[in-house]
C-alpha positions as a LaTeX table, in Angstrom:
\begin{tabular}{lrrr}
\hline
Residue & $x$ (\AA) & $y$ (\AA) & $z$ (\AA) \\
\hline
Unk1 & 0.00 & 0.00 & 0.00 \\
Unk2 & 3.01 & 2.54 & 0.97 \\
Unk3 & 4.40 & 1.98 & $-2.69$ \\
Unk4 & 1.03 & 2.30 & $-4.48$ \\
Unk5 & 0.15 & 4.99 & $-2.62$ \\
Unk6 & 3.68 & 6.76 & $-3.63$ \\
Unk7 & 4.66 & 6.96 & 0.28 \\
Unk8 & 7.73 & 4.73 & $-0.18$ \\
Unk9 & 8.68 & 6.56 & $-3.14$ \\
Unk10 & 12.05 & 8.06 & $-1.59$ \\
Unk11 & 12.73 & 4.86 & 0.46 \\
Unk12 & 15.29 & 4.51 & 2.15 \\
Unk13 & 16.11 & 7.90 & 1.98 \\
Unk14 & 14.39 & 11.27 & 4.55 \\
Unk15 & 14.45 & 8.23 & 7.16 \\
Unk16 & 16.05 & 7.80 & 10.45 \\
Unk17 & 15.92 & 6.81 & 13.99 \\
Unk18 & 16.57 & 8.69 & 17.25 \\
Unk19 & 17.18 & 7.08 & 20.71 \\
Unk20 & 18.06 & 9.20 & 23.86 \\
Unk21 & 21.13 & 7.99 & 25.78 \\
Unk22 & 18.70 & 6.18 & 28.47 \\
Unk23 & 16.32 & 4.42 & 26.12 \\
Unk24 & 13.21 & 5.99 & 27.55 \\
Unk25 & 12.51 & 7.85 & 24.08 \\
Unk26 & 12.85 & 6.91 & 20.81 \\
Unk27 & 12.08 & 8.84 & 17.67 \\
Unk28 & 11.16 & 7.49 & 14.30 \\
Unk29 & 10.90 & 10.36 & 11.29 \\
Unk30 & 9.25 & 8.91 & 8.07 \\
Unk31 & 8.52 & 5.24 & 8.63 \\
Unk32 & 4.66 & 5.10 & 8.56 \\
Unk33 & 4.07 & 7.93 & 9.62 \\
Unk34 & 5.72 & 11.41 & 9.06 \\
Unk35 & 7.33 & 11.32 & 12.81 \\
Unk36 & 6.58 & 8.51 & 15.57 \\
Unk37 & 7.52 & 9.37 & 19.40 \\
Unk38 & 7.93 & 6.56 & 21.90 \\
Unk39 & 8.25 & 7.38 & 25.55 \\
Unk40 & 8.41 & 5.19 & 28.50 \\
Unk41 & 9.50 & 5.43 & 32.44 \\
Unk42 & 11.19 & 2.18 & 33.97 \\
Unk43 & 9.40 & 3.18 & 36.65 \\
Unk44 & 6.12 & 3.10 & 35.40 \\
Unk45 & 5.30 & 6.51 & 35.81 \\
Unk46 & 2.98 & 6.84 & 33.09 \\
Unk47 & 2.63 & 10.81 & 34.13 \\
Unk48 & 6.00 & 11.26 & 33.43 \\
Unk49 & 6.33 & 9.73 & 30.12 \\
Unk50 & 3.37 & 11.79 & 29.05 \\
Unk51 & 4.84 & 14.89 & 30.14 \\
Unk52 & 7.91 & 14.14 & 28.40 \\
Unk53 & 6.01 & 13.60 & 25.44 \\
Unk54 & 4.08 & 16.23 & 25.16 \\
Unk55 & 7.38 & 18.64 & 25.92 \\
Unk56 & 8.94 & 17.05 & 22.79 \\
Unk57 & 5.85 & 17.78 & 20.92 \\
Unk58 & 5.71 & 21.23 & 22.35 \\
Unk59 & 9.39 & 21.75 & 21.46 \\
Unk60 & 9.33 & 20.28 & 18.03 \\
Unk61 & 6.36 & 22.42 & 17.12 \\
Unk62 & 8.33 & 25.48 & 18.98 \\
Unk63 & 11.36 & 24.83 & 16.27 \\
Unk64 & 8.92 & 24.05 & 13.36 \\
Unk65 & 7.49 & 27.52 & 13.81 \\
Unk66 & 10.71 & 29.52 & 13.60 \\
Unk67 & 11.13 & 28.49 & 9.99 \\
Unk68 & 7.91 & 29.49 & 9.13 \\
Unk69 & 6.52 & 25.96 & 9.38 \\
Unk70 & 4.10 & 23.85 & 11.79 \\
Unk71 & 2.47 & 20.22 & 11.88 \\
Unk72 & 0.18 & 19.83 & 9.23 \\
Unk73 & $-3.56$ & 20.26 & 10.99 \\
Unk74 & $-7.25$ & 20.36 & 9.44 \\
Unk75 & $-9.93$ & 22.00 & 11.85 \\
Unk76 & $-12.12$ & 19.40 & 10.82 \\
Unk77 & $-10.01$ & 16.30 & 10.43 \\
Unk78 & $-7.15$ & 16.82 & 12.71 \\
Unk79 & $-3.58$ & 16.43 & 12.22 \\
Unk80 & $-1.83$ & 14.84 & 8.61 \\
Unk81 & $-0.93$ & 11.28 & 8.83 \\
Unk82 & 0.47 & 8.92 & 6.52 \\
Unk83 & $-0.60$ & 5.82 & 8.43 \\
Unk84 & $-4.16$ & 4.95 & 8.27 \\
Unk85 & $-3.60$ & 3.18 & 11.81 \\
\hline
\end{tabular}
């Protein structure tokens, strides 16, 4: 479907992988979707991992906006995807 559909078209180029030094985030730019964000707590402080979450969000959007840019959003259909999942 990702071929047909002309998402795979630059594979396996505009692709990578982040990981921070502890393992409790991961980042994953142009796999199925346009950017993926994994965070856990070994802990299992599910408030925490949230919070750091949404702070990456918050800063990525932050940096997106200084070039001019911003995630791609719909007032009626929310935020672009890739992945129908």
């Amino acid at each position: 479907m990702a071929q047909a559909s002309g998402a795979a078209r630059d594979w396996p180029k505009h692709r990578g992988m982040y990981w921070s030094k502890d393992l409790s985030t991961a980042m994953w730019v142009n796999g199925d979707d346009h950017l993926s964000i994994m965070t856990n707590d070994t802990g299992g402080d599910i408030e925490k991992a949230f919070l750091r979450f949404c702070s990456l969000i918050w800063d990525i959007e932050d940096r997106l906006r200084v070039g001019g840019n911003g995630f791609a959003r719909n007032d009626e259909f929310g935020f672009l995807t890739s992945c129908p999942s």
